[in-house]
N, C-alpha and C positions, 0 to 999 in steps of 0.2 A: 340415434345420432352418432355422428359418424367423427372420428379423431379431425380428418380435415375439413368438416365443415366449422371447424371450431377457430376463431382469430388466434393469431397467435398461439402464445403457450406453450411450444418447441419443447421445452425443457421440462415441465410437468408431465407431458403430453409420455417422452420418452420414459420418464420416471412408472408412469403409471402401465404402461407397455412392458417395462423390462421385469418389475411386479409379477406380471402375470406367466412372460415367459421363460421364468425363473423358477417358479413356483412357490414363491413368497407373497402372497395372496393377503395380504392383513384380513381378520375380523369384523375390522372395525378401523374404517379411515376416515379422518376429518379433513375436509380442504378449507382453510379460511385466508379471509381477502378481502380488498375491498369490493363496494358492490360493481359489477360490469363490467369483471374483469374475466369473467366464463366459467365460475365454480361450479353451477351446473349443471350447465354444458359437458363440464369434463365428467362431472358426474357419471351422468347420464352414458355419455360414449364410454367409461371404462365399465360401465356395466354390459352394457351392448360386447365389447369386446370382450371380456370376462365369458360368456353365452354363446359368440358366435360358432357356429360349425366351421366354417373354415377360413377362422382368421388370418393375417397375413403378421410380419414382424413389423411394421407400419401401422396398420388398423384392422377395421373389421372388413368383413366381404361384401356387409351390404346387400347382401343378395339371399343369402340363407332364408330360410322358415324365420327364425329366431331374430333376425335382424330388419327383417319383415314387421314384422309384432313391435319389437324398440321402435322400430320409423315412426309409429303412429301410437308409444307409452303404451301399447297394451299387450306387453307380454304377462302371461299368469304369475310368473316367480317376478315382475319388476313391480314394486310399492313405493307408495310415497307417503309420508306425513308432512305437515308443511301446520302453518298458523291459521288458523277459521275464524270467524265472527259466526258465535252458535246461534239457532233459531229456536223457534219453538219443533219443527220437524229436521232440524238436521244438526246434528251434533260432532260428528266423526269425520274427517278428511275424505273417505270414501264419498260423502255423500257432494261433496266438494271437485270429485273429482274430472270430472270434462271440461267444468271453467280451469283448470288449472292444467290441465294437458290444452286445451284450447289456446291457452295464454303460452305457452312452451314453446308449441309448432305454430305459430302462427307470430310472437313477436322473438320468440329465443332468447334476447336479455332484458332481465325486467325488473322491479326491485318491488317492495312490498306494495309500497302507494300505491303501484300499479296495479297488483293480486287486491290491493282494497278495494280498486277502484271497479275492478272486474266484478268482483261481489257485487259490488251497488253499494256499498259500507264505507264509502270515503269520509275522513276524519272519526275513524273508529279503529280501534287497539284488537290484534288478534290473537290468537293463543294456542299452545296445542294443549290440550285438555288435560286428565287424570283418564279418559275414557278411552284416549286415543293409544293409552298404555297397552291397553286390553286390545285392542283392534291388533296391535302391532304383536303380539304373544301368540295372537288366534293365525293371524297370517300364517307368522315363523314355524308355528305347531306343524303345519299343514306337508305335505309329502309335496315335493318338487315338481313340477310338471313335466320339466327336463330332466337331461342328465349335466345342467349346470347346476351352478349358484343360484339362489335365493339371493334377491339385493333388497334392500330396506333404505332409500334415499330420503335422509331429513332434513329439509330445506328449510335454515333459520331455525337449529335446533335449542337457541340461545330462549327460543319465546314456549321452550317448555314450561309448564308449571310444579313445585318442587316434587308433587305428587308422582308426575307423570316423572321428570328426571331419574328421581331412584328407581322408579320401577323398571324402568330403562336399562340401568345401570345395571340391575342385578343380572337383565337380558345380554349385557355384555359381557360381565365376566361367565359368563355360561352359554355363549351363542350354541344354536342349536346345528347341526352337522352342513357345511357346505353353502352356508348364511354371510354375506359381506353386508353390515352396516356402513353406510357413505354418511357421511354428516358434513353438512354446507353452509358454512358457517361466518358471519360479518363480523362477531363480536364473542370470539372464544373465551374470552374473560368471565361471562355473566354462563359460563358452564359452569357444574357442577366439577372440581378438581380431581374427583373420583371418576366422571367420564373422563376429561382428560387424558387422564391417564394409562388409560384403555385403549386410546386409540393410537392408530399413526397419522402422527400431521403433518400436512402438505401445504406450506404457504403457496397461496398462488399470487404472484408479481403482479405489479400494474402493468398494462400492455405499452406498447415502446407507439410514439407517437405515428412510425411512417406505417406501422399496423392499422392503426385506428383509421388512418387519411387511404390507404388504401379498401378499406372496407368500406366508407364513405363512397369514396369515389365508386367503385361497383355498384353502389346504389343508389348512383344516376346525380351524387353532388358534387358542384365545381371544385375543380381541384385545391385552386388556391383558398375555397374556403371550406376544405376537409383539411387542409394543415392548419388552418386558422383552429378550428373546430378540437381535432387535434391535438394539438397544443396546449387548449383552454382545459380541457378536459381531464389533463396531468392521471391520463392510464386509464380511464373506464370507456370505454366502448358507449358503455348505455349514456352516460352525462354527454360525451359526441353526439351520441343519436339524438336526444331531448333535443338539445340545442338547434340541429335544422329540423326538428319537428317544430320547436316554440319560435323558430326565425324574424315569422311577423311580428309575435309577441314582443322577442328582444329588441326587433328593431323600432316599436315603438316606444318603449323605454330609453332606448338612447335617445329620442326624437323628445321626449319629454324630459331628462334628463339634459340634454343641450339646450334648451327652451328657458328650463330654468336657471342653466349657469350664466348662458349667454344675459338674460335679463339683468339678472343679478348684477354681474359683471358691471354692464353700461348704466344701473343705475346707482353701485358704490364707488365706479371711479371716473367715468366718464362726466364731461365737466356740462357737454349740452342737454339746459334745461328741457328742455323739448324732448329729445331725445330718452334722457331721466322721465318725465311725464308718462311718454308713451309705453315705455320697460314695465314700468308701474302697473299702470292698466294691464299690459298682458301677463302681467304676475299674477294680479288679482284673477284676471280670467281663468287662468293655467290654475288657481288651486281652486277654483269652480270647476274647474274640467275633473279633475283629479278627486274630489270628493264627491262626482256621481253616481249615485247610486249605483250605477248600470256598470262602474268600474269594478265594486264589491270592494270588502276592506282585505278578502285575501290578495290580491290583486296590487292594492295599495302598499300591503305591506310586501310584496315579492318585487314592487319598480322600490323602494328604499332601501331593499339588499340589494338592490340592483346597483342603486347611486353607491352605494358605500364600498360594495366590489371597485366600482369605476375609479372613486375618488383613490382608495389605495394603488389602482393600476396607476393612474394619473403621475404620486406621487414618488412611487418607483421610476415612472419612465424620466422624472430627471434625473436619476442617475444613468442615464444611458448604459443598460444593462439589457439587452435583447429577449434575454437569456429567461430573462425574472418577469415578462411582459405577458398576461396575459389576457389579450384582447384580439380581438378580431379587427381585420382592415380598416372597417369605418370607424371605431372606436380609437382607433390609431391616430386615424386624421384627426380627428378635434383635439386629442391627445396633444397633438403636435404645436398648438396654439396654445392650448388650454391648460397643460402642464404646469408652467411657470408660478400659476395663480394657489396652486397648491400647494402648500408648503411645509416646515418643519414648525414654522412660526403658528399655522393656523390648521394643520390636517389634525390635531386631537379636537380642537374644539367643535369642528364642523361633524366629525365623525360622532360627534358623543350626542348635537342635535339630529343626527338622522338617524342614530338610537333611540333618542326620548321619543322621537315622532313615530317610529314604528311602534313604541310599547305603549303608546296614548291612543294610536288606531287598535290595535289589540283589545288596547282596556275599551274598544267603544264608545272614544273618545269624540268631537265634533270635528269631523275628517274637513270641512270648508277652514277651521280657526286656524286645526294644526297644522294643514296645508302653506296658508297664506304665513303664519305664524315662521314657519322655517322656511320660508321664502325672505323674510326680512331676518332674518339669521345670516342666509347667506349674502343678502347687501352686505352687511358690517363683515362680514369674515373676509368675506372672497379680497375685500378692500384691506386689510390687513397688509403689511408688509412682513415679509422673512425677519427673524431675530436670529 
């Protein structure tokens, strides 16, 4: 992986460049950030660059033997350890390894869920072993295949277990000759203070919005809603990406979400009975919709983070603050009506039933009662006036 295929990151990018052609090469480097924002990516390229035969003061060549082998993770000296869900045959990250280069060159930013879901192990916790200690010593033991570095990239080194950590550690303060550990890391806290320590850290930045909207737009989306996207996204690249991946998704959630405010609405404050009558019924229908099966209760409970995201955008945008906004065009437009009805007077109470209602679908609660249930919640609320 190459320095410019990488978004952003200007400022790391040269950090990790001027390292190598300096001769101040750390042992042992930690990048941490948040997730999608290309740690690594960067990784990954300063290793490559680190290897390559004839690097430039910009990046790699690209072209070499060695850079060859990085394009497609299979250089001899480049290793990874990362989190696995163990089997009965497979225990060790190696055995892990083609879904995980699979998943690299073919999506580039990805966050755990994802390497779950890749497994086939979605809503399963993963781990890197006490065994993966040993895999990682037997590597490093081994003679260089080049006349570079040895790299050892640990992606999510936070999900060691305390086994495998020290054993780690004793590997760091003794690295073996011409060995660079990378460690990639979301949640440097839940390290061991003795890695820490060892290492050099490199925060890596959230990426700057007109990055994100320009990599969007390269990949075939409308512009104005790669700024939208953009925006929302406040620096990850990959939550940008979700977002016009899940598109239909979200836009059926607004559609159900407006459904329900608007009902609401005409039937706690609007005065025609008829009118009242007919809001009613499609309330009642709207939380039959929404408690079928076919929806599933993760689903259910993802459109009620969804409402509660909305209702806070909602109550920011009366303070006309642009700045603080963060939705996308259509969400803007009903915004623009539907703001008012939010208020200081009523946004904790509503917020706190579209909590209870998510932790009642959770607990496997009757998704048709709690449905309709916080539908006559938001009659009384929404009717409420400002204090």
């Amino acid at each position: 992986m190459l320095f410019r295929e990488i978004i952003g990151q200007e400022a790391v990018k040269r950090q990790l460049i001027s390292a190598v052609e300096d001769g101040r090469v750390p042992h042992a480097l930690l990048l941490t950030g948040e997730k999608g924002v290309g740690k690594l990516q960067l990784a990954i390229a300063f290793a490559q660059y680190l290897n390559c035969e004839h690097r430039t003061a910009e990046d790699a060549c690209g072209e070499c033997p060695t850079c060859k082998q990085y394009g497609l993770l299979q250089h001899p000296d480049l290793h990874f350890a990362f989190p696995i869900v163990k089997t009965d045959k497979a225990d060790v990250c190696d055995d892990f390894i083609e879904p995980f280069r699979e998943l690299v060159l073919t999506h580039g930013y990805f966050d755990l869920d994802d390497w779950y879901d890749a497994l086939g192990a979605a809503n399963k916790q993963g781990m890197i072993y006490e065994k993966e200690s040993s895999e990682i010593m037997r590597k490093l033991s081994l003679k260089a295949f080049g006349r570079g570095y040895k790299c050892m990239i640990i992606w999510q080194p936070e999900k060691m277990n305390t086994t495998c950590a020290n054993k780690l550690l004793k590997l760091l303060e003794e690295p073996p000759e011409k060995t660079v550990f990378i460690l990639v890391s979301e949640q440097p806290e839940m390290l061991l203070s003795t890695i820490l320590s060892r290492t050099q850290q490199i925060r890596v930045p959230r990426l700057k919005e007109e990055e994100i909207a320009a990599a969007l737009t390269a990949k075939g989306v409308e512009p104005q809603q790669a700024e939208d996207y953009a925006h929302i996204a406040n620096g990850s690249y990959l939550s940008a990406l979700k977002m016009t991946e899940e598109r239909q998704e979200a836009q059926q959630y607004l559609a159900d979400f407006i459904a329900l405010m608007r009902d609401a609405y005409t039937v706690g404050v609007l005065r025609d009975p008829n009118k009242k009558f007919e809001s009613l019924q499609r309330l009642r229908k709207w939380s039959q919709e929404m408690a079928d099966s076919k929806v599933g209760r993760e689903k259910q409970k993802k459109f009620l983070q969804y409402v509660q995201a909305q209702l806070r955008e909602n109550f920011i945008y009366n303070f006309h603050e642009p700045q603080m906004s963060y939705q996308t065009a259509e969400e803007r437009a009903f915004s623009e009506r539907f703001a008012p009805f939010i208020h200081s007077g009523n946004v904790e109470a509503i917020m706190e039933q579209l909590q209870t209602a998510e932790q009642q679908i959770h607990q496997n609660g009757n998704a048709k009662m709690i449905f309709f249930d916080l539908c006559l919640q938001m009659i009384v609320l929404i009717k409420k006036q400002t204090i």
